[in-house]
VOBA-1610 file (N, C-alpha, C; in pm, whole numbers, padded with zeros to 5 digits, always signed):
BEGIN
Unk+06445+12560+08876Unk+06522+12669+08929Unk+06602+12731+08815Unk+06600+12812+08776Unk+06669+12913+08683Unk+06832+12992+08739Unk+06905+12906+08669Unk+07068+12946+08676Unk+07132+12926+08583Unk+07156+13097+08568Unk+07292+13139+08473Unk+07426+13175+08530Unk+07488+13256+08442Unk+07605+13280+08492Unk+07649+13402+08398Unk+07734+13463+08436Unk+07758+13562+08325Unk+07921+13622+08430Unk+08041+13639+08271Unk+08181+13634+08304Unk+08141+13786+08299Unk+08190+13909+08422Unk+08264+13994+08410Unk+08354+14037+08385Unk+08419+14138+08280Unk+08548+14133+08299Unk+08626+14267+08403Unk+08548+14206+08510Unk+08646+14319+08653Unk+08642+14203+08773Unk+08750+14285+08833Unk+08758+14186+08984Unk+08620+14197+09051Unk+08625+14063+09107Unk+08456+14056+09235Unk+08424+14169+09326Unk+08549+14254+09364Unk+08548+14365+09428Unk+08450+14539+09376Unk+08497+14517+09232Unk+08406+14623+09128Unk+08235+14534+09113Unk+08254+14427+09102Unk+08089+14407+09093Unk+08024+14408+09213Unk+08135+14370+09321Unk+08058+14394+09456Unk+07970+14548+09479Unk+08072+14689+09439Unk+08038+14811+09453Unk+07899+14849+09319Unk+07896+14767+09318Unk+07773+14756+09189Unk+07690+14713+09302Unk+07726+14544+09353Unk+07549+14517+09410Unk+07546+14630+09487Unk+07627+14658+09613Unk+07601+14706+09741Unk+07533+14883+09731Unk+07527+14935+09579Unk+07482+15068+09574Unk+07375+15045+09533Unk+07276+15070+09600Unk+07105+15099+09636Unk+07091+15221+09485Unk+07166+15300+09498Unk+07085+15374+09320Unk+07116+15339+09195Unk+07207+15223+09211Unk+07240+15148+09103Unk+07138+15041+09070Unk+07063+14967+09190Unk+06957+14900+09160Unk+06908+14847+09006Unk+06819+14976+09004Unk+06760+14998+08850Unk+06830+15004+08750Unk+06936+15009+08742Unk+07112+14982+08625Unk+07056+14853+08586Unk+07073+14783+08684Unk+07136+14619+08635Unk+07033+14523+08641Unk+06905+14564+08763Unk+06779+14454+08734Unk+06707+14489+08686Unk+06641+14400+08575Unk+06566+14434+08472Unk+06385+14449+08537Unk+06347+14552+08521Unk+06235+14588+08550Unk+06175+14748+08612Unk+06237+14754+08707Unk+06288+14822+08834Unk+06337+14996+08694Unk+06235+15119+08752Unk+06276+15245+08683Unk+06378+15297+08752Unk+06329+15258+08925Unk+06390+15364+09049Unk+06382+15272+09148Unk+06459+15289+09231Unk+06446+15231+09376Unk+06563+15351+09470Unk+06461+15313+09606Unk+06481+15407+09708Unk+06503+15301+09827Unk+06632+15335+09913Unk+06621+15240+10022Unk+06562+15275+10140Unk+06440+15191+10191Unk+06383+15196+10280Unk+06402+15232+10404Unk+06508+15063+10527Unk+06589+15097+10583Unk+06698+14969+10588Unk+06781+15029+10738Unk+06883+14950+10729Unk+07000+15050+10627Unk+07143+14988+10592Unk+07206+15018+10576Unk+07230+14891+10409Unk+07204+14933+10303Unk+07190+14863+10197Unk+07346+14824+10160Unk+07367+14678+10187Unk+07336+14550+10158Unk+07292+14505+10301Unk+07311+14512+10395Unk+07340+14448+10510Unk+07201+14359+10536Unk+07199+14235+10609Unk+07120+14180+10591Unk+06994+14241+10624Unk+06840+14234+10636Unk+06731+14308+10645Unk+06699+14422+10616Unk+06790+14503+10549Unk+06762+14638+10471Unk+06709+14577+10364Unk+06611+14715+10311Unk+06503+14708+10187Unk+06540+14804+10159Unk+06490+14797+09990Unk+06460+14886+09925Unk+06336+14887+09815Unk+06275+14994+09827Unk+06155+14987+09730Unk+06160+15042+09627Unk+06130+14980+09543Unk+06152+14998+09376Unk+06043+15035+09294Unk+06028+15070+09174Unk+05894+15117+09101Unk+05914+15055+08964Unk+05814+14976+08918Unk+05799+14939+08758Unk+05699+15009+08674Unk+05790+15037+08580Unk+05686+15133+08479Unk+05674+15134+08367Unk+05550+15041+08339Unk+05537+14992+08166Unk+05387+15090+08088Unk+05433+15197+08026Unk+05378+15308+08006Unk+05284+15415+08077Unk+05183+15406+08103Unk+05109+15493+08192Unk+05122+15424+08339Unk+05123+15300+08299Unk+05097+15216+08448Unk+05206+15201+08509Unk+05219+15210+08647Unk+05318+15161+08774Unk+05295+15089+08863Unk+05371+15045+08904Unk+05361+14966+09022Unk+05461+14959+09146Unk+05455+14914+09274Unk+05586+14942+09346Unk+05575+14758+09412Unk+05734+14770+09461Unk+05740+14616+09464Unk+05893+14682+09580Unk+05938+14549+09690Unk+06040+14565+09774Unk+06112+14470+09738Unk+06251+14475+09793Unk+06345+14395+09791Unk+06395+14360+09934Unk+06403+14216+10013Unk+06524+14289+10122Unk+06629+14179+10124Unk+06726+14229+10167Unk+06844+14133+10210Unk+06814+14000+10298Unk+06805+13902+10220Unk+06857+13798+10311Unk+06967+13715+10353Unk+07061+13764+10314Unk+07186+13694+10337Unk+07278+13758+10261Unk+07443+13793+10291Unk+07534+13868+10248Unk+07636+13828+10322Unk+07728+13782+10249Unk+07864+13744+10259Unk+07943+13857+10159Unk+07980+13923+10229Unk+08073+14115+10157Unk+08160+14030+10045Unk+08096+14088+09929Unk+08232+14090+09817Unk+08239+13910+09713Unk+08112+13858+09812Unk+08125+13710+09750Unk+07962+13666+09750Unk+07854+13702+09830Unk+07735+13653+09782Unk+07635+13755+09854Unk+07521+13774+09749Unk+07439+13826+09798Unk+07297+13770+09741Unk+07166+13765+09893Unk+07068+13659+09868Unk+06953+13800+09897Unk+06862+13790+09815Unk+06744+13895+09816Unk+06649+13825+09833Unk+06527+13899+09863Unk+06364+13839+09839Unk+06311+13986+09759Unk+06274+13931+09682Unk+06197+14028+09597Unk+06034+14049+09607Unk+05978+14089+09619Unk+05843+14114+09696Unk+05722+14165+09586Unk+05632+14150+09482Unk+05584+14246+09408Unk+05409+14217+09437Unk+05411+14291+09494Unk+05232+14280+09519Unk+05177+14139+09515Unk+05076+14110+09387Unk+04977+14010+09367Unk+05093+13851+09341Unk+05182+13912+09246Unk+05272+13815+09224Unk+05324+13707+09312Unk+05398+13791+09396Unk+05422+13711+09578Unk+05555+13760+09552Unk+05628+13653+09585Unk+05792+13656+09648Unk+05874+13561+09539Unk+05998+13641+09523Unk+06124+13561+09470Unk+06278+13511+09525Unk+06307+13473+09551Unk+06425+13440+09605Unk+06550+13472+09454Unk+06638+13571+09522Unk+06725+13569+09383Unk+06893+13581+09439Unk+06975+13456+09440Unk+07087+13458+09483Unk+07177+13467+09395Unk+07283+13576+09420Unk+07415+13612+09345Unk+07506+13578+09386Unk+07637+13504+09313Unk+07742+13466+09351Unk+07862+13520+09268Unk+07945+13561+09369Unk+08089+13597+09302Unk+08194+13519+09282Unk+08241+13480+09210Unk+08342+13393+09193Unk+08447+13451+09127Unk+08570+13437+09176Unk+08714+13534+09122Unk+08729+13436+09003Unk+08759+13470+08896Unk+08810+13422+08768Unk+08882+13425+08663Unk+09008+13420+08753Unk+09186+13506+08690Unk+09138+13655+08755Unk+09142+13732+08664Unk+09149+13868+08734Unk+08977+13940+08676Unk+08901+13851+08639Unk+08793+13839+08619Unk+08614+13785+08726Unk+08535+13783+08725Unk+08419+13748+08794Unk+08302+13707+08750Unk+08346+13559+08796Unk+08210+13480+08731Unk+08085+13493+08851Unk+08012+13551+08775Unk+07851+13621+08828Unk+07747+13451+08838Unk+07703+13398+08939Unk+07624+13281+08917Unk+07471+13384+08962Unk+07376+13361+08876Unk+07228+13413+08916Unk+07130+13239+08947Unk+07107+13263+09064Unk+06969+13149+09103Unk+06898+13195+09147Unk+06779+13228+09030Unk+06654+13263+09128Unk+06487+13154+09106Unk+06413+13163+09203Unk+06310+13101+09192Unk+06191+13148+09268Unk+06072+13123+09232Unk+05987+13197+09336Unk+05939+13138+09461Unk+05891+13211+09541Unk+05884+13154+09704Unk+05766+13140+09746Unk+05620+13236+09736Unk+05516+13262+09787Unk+05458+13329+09657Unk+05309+13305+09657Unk+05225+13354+09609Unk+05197+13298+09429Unk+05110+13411+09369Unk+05147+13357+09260Unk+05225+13306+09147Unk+05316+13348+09217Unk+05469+13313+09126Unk+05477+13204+09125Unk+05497+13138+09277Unk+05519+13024+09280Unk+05389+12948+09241Unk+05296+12976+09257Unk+05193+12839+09234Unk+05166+12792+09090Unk+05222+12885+09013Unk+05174+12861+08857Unk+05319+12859+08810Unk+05456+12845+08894Unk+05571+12827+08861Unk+05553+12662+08766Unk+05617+12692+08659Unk+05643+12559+08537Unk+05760+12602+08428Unk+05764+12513+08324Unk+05871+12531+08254Unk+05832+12651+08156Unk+05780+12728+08126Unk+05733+12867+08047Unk+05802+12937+08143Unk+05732+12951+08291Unk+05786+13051+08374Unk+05901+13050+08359Unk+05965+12928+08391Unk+06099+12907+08411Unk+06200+13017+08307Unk+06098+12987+08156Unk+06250+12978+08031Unk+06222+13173+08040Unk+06099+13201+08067Unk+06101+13386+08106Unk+06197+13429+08187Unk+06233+13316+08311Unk+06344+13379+08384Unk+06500+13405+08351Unk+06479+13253+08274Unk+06638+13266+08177Unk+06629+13402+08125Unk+06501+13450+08020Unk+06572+13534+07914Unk+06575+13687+08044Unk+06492+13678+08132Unk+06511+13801+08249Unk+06663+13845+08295Unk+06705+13684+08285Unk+06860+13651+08358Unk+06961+13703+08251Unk+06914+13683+08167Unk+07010+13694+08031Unk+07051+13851+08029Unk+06967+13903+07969Unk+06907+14018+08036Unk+07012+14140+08186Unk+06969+14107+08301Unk+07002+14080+08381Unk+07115+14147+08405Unk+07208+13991+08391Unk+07309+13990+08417Unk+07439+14080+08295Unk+07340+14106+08162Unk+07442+14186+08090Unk+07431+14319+08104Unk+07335+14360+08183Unk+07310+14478+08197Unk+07436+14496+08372Unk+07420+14430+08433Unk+07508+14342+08542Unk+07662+14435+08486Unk+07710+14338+08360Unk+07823+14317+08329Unk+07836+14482+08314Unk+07785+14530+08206Unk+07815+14692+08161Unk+07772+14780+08256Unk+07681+14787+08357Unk+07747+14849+08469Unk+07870+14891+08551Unk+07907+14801+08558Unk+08049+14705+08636Unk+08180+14765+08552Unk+08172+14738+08404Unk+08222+14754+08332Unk+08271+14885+08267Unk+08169+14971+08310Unk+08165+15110+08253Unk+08194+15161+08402Unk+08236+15119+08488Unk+08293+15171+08662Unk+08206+15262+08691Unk+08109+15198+08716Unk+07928+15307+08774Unk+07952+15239+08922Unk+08048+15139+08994Unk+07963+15127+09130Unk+08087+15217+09220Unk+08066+15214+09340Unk+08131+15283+09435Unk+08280+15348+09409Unk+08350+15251+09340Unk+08471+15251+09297Unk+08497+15351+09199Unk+08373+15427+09119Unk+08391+15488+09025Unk+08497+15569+09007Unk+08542+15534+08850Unk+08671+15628+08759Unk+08765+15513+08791Unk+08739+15408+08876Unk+08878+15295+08890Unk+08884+15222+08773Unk+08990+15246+08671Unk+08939+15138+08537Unk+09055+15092+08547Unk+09010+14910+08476Unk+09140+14885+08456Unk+09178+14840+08338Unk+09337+14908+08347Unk+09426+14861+08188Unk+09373+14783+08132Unk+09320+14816+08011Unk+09289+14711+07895Unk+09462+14631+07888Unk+09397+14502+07828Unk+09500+14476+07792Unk+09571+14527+07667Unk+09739+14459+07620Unk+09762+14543+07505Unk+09762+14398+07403Unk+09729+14458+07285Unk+09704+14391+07154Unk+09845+14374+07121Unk+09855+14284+07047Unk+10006+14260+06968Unk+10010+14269+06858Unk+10134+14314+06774Unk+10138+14413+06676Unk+10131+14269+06565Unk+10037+14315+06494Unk+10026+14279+06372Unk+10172+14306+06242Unk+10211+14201+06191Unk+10337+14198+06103Unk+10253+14189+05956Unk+10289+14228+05862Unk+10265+14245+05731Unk+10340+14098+05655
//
């Protein structure tokens, strides 16, 4: 099972408005050009959204849907891509001072993913996660989700003496 973690530096509330926006999608998971939400009301549990991968001439389309959502603290997907099969990919928020520790667990569920799942697959998911989740962070970071233009005070530096 493949789990990272990656420190935000915004409250769980700003990364929440990151997962829960459907055109942010393609921001932060690595693969994904575009995604469009299907139905349902995106995050809520059983809403989809369908996404498109595009590695030069070629495309492909692949779904996502909600399986589980706890607002502002976890969110559980199935990721869907044709021949491949199914992924299970759970996000966790964790408050961390005035910060958010991001936990990523994902693994595959059905199809070929899973049947030829081993330790190669595995260490691809780390660097996916790696990946991922920093693209995750500078989203969040640069106030792209719902909340947008909410920034907060850097902190202040202390004055350097000669």
């Amino acid at each position: 099972m493949a789990v990272r973690h990656q420190l935000i530096r915004r409250p769980p509330h700003e990364v929440w408005d990151v997962l829960a926006d459907p055109a942010l999608y393609g921001e932060w998971v690595v693969g994904p050009s575009q995604s469009v939400p299907l139905d349902g009301n995106w995050p809520d549990a059983g809403s989809r959204l369908r996404y498109t991968v595009r590695l030069g001439p070629w495309s492909a389309e692949g779904t996502t849907t909600v399986r589980h959502r706890e607002t502002g603290r976890e969110l559980e997907l199935e990721a869907a891509f044709k021949a491949l099969g199914t992924a299970r990919i759970f996000l966790q928020l964790r408050p961390w001072g005035e910060d958010t520790l991001v936990v990523c667990d994902e693994h595959p569920l059905r199809g070929l993913g899973g049947t030829l799942h081993n330790p190669v697959i595995e260490a691809a998911l780390q660097l996916r996660h790696r990946g991922m989740l920093a693209r995750l962070a500078k989203t969040v970071e640069q106030g792209q989700g719902q909340g947008r233009g909410r920034q907060r005070p850097r902190p202040r530096t202390a004055a350097r003496h000669a």
